[in-house]
N, C-alpha and C positions, 0 to 999 in steps of 0.2 A: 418659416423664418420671414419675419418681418425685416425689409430694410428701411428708414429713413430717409428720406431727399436730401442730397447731401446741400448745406448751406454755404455761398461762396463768404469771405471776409466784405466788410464794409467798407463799402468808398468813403473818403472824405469827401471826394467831388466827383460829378461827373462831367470833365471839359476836354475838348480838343483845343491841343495847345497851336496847330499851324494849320486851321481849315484852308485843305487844298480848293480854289474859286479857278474858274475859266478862266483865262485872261485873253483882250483880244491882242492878235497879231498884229504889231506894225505895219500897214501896208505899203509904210517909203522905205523900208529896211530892203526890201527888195529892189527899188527903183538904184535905192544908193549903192548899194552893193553891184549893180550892173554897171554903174558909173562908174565904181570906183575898177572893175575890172577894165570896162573903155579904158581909163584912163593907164592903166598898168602896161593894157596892150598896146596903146596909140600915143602914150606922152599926154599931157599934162595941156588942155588950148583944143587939142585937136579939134576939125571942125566935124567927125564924125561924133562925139563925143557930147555935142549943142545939144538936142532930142533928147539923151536922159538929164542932160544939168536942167532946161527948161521942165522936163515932166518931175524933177524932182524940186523945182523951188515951186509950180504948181501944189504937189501933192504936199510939201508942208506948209506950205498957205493955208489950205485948203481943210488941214487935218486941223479936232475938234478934241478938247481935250478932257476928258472924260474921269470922274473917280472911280478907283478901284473898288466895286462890290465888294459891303462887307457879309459874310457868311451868317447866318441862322440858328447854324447849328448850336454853337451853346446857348442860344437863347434857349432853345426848346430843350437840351439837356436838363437844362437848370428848372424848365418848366415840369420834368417827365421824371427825375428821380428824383420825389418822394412817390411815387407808384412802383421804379424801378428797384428802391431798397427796400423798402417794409416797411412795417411798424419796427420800431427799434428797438419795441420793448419785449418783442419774440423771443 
């Protein structure tokens, strides 16, 4: 008994609709979030509270503002299935 390989249906495409990219972390999200906890705990002036508002107008001076990576992947999809579906006329 012979069996046949079975043949899956044919794409119309083949794309990723939301290619997941690294993305980099905020690194004053952290400086501000300490700030903003200072200030929750100490009021609003405090002079314990100078140290992160200075390390936070530094750190968004200082930040660089970068585009977001775009992904690859359906370029090379789009480059790889007509190897990936066949001949069509199989």
């Amino acid at each position: 008994m012979s069996s046949k390989p079975i043949r899956l249906q044919n794409l119309p495409k083949l794309k990723v609709k939301k290619p997941v990219l690294q993305k980099q972390t905020n690194s004053c999200i952290v400086i501000m979030s300490s700030l903003l906890n200072c200030w929750s705990s100490n009021g609003e002036g405090n002079a314990t509270c100078l140290t992160f508002e200075k390390d936070l107008k530094t750190c968004m001076n200082e930040r660089k503002f970068e585009k977001d990576k775009v992904s690859s992947i359906n370029y090379h999809a789009s480059r790889l299935y007509p190897r990936i579906s066949g001949n069509t006329k199989d």
